[in-house]
N, C-alpha and C positions, 0 to 999 in steps of 0.2 A: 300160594295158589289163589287165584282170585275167584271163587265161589260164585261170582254171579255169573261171568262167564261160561265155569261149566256148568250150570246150574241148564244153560241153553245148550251146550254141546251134549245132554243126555236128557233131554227131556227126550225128542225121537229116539227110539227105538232100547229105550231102557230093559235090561233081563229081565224076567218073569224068575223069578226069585223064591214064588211058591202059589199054592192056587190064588187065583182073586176075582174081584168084581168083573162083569165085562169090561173090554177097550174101552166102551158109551163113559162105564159109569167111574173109570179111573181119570179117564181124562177130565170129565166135569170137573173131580173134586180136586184134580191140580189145577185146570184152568181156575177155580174161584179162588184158591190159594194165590194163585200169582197173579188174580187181579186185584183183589183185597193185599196185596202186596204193594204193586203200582200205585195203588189210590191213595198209599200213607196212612194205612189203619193197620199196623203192625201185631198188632194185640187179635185182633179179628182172623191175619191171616198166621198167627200160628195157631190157633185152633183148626184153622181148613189146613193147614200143612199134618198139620197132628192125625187129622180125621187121613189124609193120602198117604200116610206110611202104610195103612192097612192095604193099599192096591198095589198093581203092577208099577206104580209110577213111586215105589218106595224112594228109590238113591233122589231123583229130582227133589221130593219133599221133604227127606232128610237135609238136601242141602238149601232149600228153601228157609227150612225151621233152624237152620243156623244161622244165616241172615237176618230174620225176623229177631231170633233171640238177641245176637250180637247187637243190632236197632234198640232192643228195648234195655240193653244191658243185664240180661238174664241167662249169660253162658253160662252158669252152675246149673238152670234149668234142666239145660239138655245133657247134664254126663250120664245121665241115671238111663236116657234114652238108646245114647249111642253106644252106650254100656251093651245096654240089650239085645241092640240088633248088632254089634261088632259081634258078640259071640255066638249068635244066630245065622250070621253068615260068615264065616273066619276067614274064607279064600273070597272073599269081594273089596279090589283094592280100594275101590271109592270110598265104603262103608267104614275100612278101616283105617282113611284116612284122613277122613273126617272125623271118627273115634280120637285119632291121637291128637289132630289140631285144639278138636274139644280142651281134650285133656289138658294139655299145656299150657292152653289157655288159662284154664281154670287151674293150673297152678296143680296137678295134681300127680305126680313127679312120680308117685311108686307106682300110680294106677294106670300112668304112661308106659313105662319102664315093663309092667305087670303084661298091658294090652301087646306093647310088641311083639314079648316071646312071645304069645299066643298065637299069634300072625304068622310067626317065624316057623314054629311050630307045625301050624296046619298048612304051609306053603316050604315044603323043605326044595331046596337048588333056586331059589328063588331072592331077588337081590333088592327086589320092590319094598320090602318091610324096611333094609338096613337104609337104601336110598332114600324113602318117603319119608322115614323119621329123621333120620339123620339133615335132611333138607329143612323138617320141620321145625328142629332145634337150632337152626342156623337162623334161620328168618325171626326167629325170636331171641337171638344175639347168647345162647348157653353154646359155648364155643366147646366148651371141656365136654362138657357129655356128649354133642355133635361125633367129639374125636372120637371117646370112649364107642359109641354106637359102630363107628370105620373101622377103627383097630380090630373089631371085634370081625365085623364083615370080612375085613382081609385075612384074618384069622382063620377064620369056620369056610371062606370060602377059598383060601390059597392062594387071594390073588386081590390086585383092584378090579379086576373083571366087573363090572356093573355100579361100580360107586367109585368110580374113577373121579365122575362130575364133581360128588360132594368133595370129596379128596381135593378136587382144582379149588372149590368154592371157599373148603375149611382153610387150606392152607395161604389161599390171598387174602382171605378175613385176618388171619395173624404173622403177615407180611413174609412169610417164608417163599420167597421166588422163585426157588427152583425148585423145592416141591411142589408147590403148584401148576409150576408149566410141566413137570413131569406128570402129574393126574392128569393136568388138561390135555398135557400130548395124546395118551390114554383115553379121554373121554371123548374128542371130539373125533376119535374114528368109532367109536362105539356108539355114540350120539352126534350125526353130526349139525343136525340143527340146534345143539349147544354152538357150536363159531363166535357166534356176538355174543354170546356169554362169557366166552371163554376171555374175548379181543376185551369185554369191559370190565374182566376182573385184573388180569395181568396188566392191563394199560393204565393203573395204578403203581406198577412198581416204580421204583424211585431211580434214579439216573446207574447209581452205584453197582443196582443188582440186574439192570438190563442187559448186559451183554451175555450173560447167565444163561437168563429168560431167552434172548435168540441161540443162545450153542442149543439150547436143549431142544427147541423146538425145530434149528435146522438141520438135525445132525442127523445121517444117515440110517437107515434107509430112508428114501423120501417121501413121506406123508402126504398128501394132496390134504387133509384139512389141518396138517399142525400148521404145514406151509400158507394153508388161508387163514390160521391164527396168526403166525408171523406179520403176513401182511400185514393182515389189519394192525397190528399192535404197533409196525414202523408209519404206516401213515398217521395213526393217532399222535407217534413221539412225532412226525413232523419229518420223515425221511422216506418221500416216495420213493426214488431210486431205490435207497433196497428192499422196497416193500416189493418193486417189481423184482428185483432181482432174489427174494425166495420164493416168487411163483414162475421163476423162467427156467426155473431147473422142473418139473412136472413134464414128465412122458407125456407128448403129445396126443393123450386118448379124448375121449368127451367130456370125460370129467373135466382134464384139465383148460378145454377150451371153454367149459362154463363159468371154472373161475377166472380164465385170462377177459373173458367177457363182460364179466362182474366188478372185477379190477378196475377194468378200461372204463367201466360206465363214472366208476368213485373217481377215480383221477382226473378223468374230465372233471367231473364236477369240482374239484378243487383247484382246477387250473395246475397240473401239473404235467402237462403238456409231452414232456420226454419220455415218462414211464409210460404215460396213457398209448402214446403213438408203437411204444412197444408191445404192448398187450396187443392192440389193434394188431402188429402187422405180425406178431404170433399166430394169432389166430386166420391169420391169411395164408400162412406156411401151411394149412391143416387142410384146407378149401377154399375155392372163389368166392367171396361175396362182396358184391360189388357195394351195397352200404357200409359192410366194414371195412372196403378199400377206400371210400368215401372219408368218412369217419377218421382211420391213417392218415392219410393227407391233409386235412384239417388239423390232426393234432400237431402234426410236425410242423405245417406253418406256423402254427399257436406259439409254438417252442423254438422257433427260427430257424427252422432244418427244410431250407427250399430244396435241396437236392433230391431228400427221401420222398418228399411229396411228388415231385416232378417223376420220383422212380417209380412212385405207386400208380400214378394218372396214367403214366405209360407205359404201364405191363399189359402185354399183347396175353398173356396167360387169363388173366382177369380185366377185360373193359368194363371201365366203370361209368362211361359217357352216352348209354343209350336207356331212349324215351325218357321217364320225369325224369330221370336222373342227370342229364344232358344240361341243365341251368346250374347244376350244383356244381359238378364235372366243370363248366368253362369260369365259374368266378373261382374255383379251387386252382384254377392255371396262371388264370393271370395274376393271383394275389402269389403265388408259386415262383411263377418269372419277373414278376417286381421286388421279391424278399429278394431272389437271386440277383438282384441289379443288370436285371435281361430286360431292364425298363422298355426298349425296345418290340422284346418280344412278343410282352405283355398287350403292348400296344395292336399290334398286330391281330392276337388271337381276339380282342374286345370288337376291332372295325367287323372280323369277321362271324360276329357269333350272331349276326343279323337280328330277329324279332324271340332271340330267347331271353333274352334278359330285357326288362322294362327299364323304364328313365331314371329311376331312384336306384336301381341295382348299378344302374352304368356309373353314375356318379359318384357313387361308394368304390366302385372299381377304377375309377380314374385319381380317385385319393392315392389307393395302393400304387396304382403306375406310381404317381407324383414322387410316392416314396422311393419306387425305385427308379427315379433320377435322383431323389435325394442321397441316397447311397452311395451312388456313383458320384455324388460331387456335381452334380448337371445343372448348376444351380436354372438357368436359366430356362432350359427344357422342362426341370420344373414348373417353376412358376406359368412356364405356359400352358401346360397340363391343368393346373389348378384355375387358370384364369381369374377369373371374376371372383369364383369360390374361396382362391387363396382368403381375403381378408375378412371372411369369418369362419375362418378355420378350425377346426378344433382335435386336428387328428396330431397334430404335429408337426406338420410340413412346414408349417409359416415359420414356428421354433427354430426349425434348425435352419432354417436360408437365413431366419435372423442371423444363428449363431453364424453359420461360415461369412455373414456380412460383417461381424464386428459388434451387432446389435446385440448387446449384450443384453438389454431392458428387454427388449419386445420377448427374444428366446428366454429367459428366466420366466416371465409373467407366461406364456402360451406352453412353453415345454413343461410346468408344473402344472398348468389345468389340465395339457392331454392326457398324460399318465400313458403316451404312444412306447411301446416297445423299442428300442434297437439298439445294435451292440454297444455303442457308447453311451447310450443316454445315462445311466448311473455316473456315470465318471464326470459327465456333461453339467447334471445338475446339483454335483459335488461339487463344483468349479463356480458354477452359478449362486450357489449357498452360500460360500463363502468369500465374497467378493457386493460390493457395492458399485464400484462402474458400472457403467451404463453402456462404456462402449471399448472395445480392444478388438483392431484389426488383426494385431498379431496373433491372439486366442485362434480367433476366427479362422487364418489361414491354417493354423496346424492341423482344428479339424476337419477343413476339408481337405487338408492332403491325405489323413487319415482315410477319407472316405473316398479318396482315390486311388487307395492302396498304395501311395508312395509311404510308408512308415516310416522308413528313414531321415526324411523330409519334414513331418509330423511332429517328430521328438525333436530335430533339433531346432524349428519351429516354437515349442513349448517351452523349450531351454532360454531361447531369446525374447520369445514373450514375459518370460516370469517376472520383469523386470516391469513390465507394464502395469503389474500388478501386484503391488506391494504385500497387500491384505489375502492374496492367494498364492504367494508363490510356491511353498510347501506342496500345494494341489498340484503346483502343472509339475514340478520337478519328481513327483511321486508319477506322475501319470507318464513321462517322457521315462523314468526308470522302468516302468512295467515294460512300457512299449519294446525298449532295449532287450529287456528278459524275454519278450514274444521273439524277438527276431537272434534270439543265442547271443546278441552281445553282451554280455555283462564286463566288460572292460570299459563300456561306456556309463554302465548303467551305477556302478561300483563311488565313483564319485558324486553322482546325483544322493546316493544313499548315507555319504558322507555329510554331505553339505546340511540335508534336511535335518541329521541328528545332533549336529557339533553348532548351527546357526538356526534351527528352528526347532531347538529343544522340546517345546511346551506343545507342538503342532499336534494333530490329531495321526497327522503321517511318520512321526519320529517312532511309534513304538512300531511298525510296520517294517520302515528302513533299517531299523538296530535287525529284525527279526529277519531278513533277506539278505544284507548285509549277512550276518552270521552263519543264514547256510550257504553263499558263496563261498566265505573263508572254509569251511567245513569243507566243502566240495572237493576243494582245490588242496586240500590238507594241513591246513592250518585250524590246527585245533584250539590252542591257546587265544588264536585270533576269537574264535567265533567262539570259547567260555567269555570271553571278556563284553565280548556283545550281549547274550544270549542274559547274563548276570546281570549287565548294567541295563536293559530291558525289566526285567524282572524286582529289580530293585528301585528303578526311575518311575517304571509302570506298572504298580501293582495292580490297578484295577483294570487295567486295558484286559481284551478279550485275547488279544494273540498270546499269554502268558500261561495257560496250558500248553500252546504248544510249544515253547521255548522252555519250560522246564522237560517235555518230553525230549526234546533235542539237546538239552544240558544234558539229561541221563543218556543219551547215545553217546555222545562223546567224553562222560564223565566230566563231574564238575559239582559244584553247590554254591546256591543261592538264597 
């Protein structure tokens, strides 16, 4: 507990505890206290704190004169004090909670031990003595007596009822994880402003005992704050999908839309675009609000979902496009019907949005069109879009009409400075890594057939290119086998997965092929095919990342490796 803090949260309106000086003459003598406090005459102001135990403003100057002591190094000073007044007031939590910090401080374990049942005692159905102390013994790392104090509370009180927290707190201090997320389940509908306490103690557990930590805390009935400890505890491991997916089970009441709100705000904030747009458009299921249909739409562009956005702009149930709203509303369209490759459309809604949007917003918006010609393969519609702008571009656009021209130098150098979104660009500047040319028209045509939706076209494109490119071919033959797997051919795709593990052994793409390769044979039922893959994976590539999942699928099919 940090004492200076409360030291301000009870200065107003402190209990009257027993007769005293007038309001005039209590307040002087805590105001000189806690100015001779400020000033750094620590010695001075425990005299004036000493002198205001005697008023109305006792608990402030008790905690005042802990401070000063703790400054001068003379907590033995004060046991003999707080000694006095704990037993003077026995049911005043403050009083005896500062009595037991004393004490422990000062090392003085029986007259700890002594002070609580006294507490316990004069406060009987009351859960504050076993919580405060048991907190107190944790912050000062005595883990065993912490427990000894709980056992006891669950005991005399039949339950975790009220010391749930410490129970979450005890039991993550001594890595036990599903003890812990059981007190914390406990605690944080009993307390809920524990949540971030709760998200930074379990967000410690180690990879082994997490799955543990999520049954327990999603397991039925549904909780509205175990499920905002969930949350939080998947975004912290780094897995917003199912962060949103244990607050998308919560009964649509206000609670629940203050955590889908809450949610929506953090996942923006970390760029996670697909959970956030969900929270948002939860929260739209509940009522209209046209900033949180705003809001929706933006995250779904963010995340590449033009459809959702375009459904949200045009729900006649909630318009989101009047007065200030209407600037936000028309660049949310066009950046919408440009991801969509409605390049076109785009264009159309920008001639028409007349004096709401200024010369620097049109510009920025005439990038997005650009792109979506880019998409489309438009090479030239592009470039005409961007004009002049093209050659100091930096959104992307110039990158990729390089790459569908062949230019492989200009796209490598511009597609790595944009860091621009779009569904190839990973594979793009996979290709571009590992490869030295400068230039491969054939590269080139594959992905714009790609980006004309001929996929067919694409892959076998990629398959004829490889050859252009000694030092990458492994990339395009992996890239032309996915393509196959989008479109259900794997009879095409089956020999590409051949070639790259039997003639590009060492490639970064072989332990990938051996791993697809092996659930095809699986599929199709050849078991023996796919232990011989699945093994020779596992034992060629031990350090490769795909080898959890290949011994999982050796244990499906039975085998060892």
């Amino acid at each position: 507990m940090n004492v200076r803090h409360l030291a301000i949260a009870v200065v107003v309106g402190a209990s009257t505890l027993a007769p005293r000086p007038t309001a005039a003459q209590s307040s002087a003598a805590l105001v000189r206290a806690l100015d001779l406090e400020s000033r750094g005459r620590p010695a001075e102001a425990a005299v004036a704190f000493r002198a205001a135990l005697a008023t109305r403003d006792m608990i402030p100057a008790l905690l005042g004169l802990e401070r000063v002591y703790a400054d001068l190094g003379r907590t033995d000073s004060l046991v003999s004090i707080v000694d006095s007044i704990g037993r003077a007031h026995p049911t005043e939590a403050l009083v005896q909670n500062v009595r037991l910090r004393t004490l422990i401080t000062a090392r003085r374990e029986a007259q700890a031990n002594a002070a609580f049942r006294e507490w316990v005692r004069a406060t009987p159905n009351n859960a504050a003595p076993y919580r405060d102390y048991a907190g107190l013994l944790l912050d000062a790392g005595q883990l065993a007596q912490a427990d000894s104090v709980l056992r006891g509370a669950v005991a005399e009180r039949q339950g975790q009822r009220g010391v749930a927290v410490m129970l979450g707190r005890l039991n993550a201090a001594r890595s036990s994880w599903s003890a812990a997320a059981s007190a914390w389940r406990v605690g944080v509908e009993e307390e809920p402003y524990q949540v971030q306490a709760a998200v930074f103690a379990l967000a410690q557990a180690q990879d082994a005992s997490r799955d543990a930590v999520r049954a327990i805390l999603g397991a039925p009935p549904v909780r509205r704050r175990a499920r905002e400890v969930l949350a939080g505890l998947e975004l912290a491991w780094g897995t917003p999908a199912a962060a949103w997916n244990a607050l998308s089970e919560l009964a649509p009441d206000t609670g629940a839309v203050a955590s889908w709100l809450d949610f929506a705000e953090r996942a923006d904030g970390i760029e996670a675009w697909i959970p956030a747009r969900e929270a948002w458009r939860a929260v739209l299921r509940t009522r209209c609000d046209p900033d949180v249909a705003l809001r929706a739409a933006d995250a779904s562009i963010r995340g590449g979902d033009a459809s959702t956005a375009l459904l949200v702009l045009d729900d006649r149930a909630c318009p989101v496009g009047g007065g200030t709203r209407r600037r936000v509303a028309v660049a949310l369209r066009v950046r919408a019907l440009a991801l969509a490759g409605r390049a076109e459309d785009a264009s159309t809604v920008l001639a028409a949005s007349g004096d709401v949007l200024d010369e620097t917003q049109r510009e920025a918006l005439s990038s997005a069109i650009a792109w979506g010609w880019v998409r489309k393969g438009d090479v030239s519609q592009a470039r005409a879009t961007m004009g002049a702008a093209l050659e100091d571009d930096t959104t992307g656009v110039l990158g990729w009409l390089a790459l569908y021209e062949g230019d492989l130098a200009t796209a490598r150098r511009t597609l790595r400075a944009s860091g621009a979104p779009s569904r190839d660009a990973v594979a793009a500047l996979a290709l571009l890594s590992r490869t030295r040319a400068d230039r491969a028209p054939g590269v080139g045509t594959s992905f714009l057939l790609l980006a004309r939706g001929d996929s067919a076209g694409a892959a076998a494109a990629m398959e004829r290119s490889s050859s252009e490119l000694p030092d990458a071919t492994p990339v395009l033959l992996m890239l032309a086998a996915r393509i196959h797997i989008a479109r259900g051919d794997v009879a095409r795709a089956e020999p590409l997965w051949r070639r790259i593990v039997e003639s590009y052994e060492q490639s970064p793409e072989a332990a990938e092929a051996d791993l697809s390769w092996a659930k095809s044979l699986a599929s199709r039922g050849d078991a023996a095919g796919a232990r011989t893959r699945l093994e020779h994976l596992i034992l060629t590539y031990p350090a490769s990342a795909l080898v959890p999942q290949a011994r999982r699928a050796l244990d499906q099919i039975g085998g060892t490796a």
